[in-house]
C-alpha positions as CSV (number, residue, x, y, z in Angstrom):
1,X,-7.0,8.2,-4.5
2,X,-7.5,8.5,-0.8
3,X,-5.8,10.8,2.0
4,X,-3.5,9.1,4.2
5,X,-2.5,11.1,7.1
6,X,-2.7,9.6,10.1
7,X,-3.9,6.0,10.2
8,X,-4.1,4.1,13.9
9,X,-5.3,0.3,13.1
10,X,-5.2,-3.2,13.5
11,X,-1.7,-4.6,12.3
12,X,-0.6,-8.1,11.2
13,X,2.2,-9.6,11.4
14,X,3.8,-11.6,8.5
15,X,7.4,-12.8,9.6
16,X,8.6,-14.0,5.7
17,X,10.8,-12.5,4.1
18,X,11.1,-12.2,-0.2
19,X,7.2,-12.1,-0.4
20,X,7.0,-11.7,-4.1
21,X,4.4,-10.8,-6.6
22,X,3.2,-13.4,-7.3
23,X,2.6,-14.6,-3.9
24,X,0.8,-11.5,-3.0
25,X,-1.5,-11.6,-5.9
26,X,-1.1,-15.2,-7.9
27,X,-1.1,-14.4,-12.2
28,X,-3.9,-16.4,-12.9
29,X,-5.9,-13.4,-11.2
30,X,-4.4,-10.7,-13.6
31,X,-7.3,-10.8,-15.9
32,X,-8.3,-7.5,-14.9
33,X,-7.3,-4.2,-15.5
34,X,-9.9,-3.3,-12.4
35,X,-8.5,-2.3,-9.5
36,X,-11.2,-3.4,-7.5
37,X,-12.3,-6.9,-6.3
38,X,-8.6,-8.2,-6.2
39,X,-8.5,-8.3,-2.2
40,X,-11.1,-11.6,-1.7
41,X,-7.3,-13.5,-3.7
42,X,-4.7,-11.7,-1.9
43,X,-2.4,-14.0,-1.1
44,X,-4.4,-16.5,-2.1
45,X,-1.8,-19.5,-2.3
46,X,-1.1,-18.7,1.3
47,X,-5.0,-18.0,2.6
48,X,-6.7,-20.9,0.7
49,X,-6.6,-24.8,0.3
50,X,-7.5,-26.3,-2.9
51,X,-11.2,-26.7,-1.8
52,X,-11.1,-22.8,-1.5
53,X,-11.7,-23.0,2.4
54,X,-9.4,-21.0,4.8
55,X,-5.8,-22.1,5.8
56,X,-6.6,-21.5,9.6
57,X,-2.5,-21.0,10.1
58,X,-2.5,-17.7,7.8
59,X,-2.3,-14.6,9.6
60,X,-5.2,-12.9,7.6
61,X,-7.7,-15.8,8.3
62,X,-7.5,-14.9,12.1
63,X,-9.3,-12.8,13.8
64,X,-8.2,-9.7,14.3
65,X,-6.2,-9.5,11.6
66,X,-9.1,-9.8,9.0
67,X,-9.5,-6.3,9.4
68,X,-5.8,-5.3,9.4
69,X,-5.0,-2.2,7.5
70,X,-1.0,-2.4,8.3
71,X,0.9,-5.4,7.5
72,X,4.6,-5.6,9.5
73,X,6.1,-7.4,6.8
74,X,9.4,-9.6,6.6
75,X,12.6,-8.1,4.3
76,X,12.5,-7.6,0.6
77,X,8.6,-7.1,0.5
78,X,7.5,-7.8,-3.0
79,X,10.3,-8.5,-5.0
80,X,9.4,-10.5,-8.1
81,X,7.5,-9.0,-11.1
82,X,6.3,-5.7,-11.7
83,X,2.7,-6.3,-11.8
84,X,0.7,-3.4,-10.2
85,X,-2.2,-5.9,-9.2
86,X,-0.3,-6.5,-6.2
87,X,-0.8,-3.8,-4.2
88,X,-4.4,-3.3,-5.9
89,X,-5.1,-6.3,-4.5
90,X,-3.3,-5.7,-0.9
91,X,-5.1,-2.1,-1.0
92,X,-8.8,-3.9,-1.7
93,X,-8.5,-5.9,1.3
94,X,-7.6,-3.1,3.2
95,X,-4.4,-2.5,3.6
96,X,-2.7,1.1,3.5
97,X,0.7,0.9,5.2
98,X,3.4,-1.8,4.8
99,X,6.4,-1.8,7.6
100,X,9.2,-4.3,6.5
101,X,13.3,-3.7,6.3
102,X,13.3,-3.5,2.8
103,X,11.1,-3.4,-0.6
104,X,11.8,-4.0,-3.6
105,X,12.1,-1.1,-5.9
106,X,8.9,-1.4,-8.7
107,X,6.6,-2.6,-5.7
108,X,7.6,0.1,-3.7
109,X,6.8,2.7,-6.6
110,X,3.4,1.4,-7.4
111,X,2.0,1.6,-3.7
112,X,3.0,5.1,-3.5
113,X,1.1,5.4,-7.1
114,X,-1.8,3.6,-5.3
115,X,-2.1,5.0,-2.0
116,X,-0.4,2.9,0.0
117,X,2.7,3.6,2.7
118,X,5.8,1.5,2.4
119,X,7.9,2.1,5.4
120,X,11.7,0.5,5.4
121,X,12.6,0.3,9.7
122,X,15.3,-1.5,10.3
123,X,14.7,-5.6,11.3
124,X,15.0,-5.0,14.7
125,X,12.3,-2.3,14.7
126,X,10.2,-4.7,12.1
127,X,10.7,-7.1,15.1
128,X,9.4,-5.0,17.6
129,X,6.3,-4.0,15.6
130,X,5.5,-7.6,14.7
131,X,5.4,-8.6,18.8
132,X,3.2,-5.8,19.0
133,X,0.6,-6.8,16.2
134,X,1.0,-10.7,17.1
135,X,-1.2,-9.0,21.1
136,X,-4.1,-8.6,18.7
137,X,-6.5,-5.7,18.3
138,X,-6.1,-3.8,21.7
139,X,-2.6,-3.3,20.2
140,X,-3.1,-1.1,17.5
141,X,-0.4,0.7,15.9
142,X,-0.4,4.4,14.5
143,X,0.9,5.6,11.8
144,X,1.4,9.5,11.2
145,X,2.4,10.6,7.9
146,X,2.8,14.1,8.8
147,X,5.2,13.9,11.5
148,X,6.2,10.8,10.1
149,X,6.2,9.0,13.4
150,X,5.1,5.3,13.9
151,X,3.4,4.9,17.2
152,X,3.3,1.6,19.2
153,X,1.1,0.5,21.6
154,X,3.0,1.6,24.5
155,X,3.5,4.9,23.4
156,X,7.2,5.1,21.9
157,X,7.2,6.9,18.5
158,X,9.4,5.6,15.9
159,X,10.6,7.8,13.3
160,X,10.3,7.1,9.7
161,X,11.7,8.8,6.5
162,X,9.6,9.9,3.2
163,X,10.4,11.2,0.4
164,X,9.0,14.5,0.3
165,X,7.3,14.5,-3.2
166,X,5.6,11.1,-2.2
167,X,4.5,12.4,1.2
168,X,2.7,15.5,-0.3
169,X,1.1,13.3,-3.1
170,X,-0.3,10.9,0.0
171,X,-1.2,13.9,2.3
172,X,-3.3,15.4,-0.6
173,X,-4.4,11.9,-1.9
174,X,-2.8,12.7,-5.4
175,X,-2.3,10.1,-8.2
176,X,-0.8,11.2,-11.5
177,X,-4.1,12.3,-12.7
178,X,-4.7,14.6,-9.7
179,X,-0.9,16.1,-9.6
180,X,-1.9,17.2,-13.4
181,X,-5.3,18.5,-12.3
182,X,-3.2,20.9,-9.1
183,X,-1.9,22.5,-12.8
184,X,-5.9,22.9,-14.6
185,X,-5.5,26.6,-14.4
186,X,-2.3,26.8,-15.9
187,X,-3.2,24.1,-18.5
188,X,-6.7,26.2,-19.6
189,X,-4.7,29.5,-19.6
190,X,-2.4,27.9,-21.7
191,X,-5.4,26.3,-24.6
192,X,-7.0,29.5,-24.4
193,X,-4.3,31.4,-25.9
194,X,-3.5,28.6,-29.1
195,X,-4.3,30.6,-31.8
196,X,-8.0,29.1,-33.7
197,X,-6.0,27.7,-36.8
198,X,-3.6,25.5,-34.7
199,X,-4.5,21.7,-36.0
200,X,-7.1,19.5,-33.7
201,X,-6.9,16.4,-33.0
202,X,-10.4,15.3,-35.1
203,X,-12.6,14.5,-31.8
204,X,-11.3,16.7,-29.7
């Protein structure tokens, strides 16, 4: 999984609130179990007309914002199902950081899991940011993890709170499998002292 620490970028703004699941990433997509190649059908119900050619009225067919990496999102950011494609597919086209008033619980979980920031501001912050995104790309927002600031354009710093676990798994770009591997020396410390006769696993 990738670092995120400080992250200054394009940002798009999505004014809709309950964005579910299904919305962000369609189920006729969830085939896979990669999570790569999912980002060409985010959103895909809102990006595409039936002919497959760009809705010129979505946000992410417009230039900038093809390039957008944070997405200022409306309240209750995918609700819905549980699938973890969606923010596969929101972190293949880019995306690392979500602003919005509110998430909904499993979503918010899996983009930790996944590498990406949810941050909760309240609407009239969300508000704020989405004016600034809706300038285009001179108007990039930061984003600093560490001091868990969010930057705008003009300079004003907005703080933001992270739980502390989930900040140090970001900072050090730690999924589950790497938080295990922080503990290999421990772990092979550990095998090295099971006595010879302890049962194997046959394989193993």
């Amino acid at each position: 999984m990738d670092k995120f620490t400080t992250l200054t970028a394009i940002a798009a703004p999505l004014n809709i609130d309950n964005i579910d699941t299904d919305k962000i990433i369609p189920a006729r997509f969830l085939k896979t179990i990669k999570r790569t190649g999912l980002g060409k059908s985010v959103f895909a119900d809102m990006r595409y007309n039936a002919d497959g050619s760009d809705k010129a009225d979505f946000v992410l067919n417009q230039e900038p914002y093809r390039k957008a990496q944070i997405l200022v999102a409306g309240d209750n950011f995918g609700c819905g199902s549980s699938r973890e494609h969606a923010p596969w597919a929101l972190l293949d086209f880019g995306i690392r950081c979500i602003i919005a008033p509110s998430f909904a619980d499993i979503f918010f979980n899996n983009s930790f899991k996944n590498g990406i920031l949810p941050i909760a501001l309240p609407e009239d912050i969300c508000a704020k940011l989405r004016e600034d995104a809706a300038m285009g790309g001179n108007a990039r927002l930061t984003v600093d993890l560490e001091r868990q600031m969010v930057v705008r354009p003009n300079g004003e710093e907005i703080p933001f709170q992270v739980d502390p676990f989930r900040k140090h798994c970001l900072l050090g770009g730690l999924d589950d499998i790497g938080l295990t591997l922080e503990h290999a020396a421990a772990i092979d410390s550990y095998e090295s002292k099971i006595p010879a006769w302890t049962p194997k696993i046959q394989g193993a």
